[in-house]
N, C-alpha and C positions, 0 to 999 in steps of 0.2 A: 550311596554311590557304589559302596563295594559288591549291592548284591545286585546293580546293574550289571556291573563288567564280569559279575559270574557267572548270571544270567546268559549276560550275551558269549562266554567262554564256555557253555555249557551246551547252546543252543544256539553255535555260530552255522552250519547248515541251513536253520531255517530260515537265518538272517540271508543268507545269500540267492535260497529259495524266492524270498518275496522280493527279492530286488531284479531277478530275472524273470518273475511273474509281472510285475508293473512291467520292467522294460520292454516285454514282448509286447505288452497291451497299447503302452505306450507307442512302441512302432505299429502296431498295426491300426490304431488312431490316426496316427500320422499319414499312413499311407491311405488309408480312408478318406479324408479328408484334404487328401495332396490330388485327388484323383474329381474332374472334371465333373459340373453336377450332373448333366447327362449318365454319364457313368457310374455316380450314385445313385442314381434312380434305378437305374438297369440291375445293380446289387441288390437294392433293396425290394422291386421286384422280382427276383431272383426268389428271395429270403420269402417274401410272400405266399409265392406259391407251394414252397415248402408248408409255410404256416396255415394256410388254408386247408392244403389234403391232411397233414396230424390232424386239423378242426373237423376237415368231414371224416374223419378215421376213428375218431374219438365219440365225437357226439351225434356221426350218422346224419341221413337228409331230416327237412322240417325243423332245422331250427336254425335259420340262419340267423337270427338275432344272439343267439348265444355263441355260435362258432364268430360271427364279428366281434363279440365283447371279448369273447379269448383271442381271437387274431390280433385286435389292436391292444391291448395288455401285454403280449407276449413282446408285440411292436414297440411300444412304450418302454419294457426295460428291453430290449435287443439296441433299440436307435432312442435313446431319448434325447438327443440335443437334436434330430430330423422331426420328432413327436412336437419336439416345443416353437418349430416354427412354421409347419403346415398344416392345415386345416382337417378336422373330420371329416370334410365333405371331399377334398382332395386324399386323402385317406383311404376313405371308401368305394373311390372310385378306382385307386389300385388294386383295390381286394376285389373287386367287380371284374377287374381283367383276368386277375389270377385267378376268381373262378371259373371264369370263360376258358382260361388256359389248363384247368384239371379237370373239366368236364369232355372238354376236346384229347386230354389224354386217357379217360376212363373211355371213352368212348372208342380208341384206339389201340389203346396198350392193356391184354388181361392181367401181365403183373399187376400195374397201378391198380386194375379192380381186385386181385387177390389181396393186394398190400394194405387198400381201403378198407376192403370188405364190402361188395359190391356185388362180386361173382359166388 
C-alpha cells in the first residue's frame, strides 16, 4: 500500500496527464457520436480521402489491392465500432468515391500531384 501512494506522490503529473487524455477522448467520442449518421458518414469520408492519397503517396499507382488493405486497416483502428457494423462491400464503395475524389483533385490541383508524387 505504501509504495502505491508513493508511487502515485512521486508521479502525481502523470496521473493527471492520463485523466485529461481519456477525458478529451472521451469528449470527442461523445461528440462523434452525438452528431447525426449523415454527418458521420460525411467525417468519415472526409478521413478517407485523406487515407487513400497517403495510400497512393506511399505505395504509388497498380496496386490497388494493397492501398485498400492499408485504407481499411488504417479504417479499422481509426473507427472501429463503424468497422464492426458496416460491411466491406459498403466499405469499398466509400474508398471507390474517395478515389474518384483524389483523382479529380490530382487532375486539378499540382500541389496534390507534388505532395503525391505524380508531377
Amino acid at each position: 500500500m505504501n509504495d502505491v501512494v508513493k508511487f502515485l506522490v512521486e508521479n502525481w503529473y502523470l496521473l493527471i496527464a492520463g485523466v485529461g487524455v481519456a477525458a478529451a477522448a472521451g469528449f470527442m467520442l461523445y461528440h462523434f457520436f452525438k452528431l447525426p449518421t449523415k454527418e458521420q458518414i460525411a467525417k468519415i469520408k472526409e478521413w478517407l480521402l485523406y487515407a487513400v492519397t497517403e495510400a497512393e503517396k506511399e505505395l504509388g499507382g497498380g496496386t490497388g489491392k494493397l492501398k485498400l488493405r492499408q485504407v481499411y486497416d488504417l479504417f479499422v483502428q481509426r473507427f472501429p465500432a463503424v468497422a464492426a457494423v458496416i460491411s466491406f462491400d459498403t466499405f469499398s464503395g466509400w474508398v471507390d468515391e474517395a478515389l474518384e475524389q483524389m483523382r479529380e483533385m490530382l487532375e486539378q490541383n499540382q500541389n496534390v500531384q507534388k505532395y503525391v508524387g505524380t508531377l
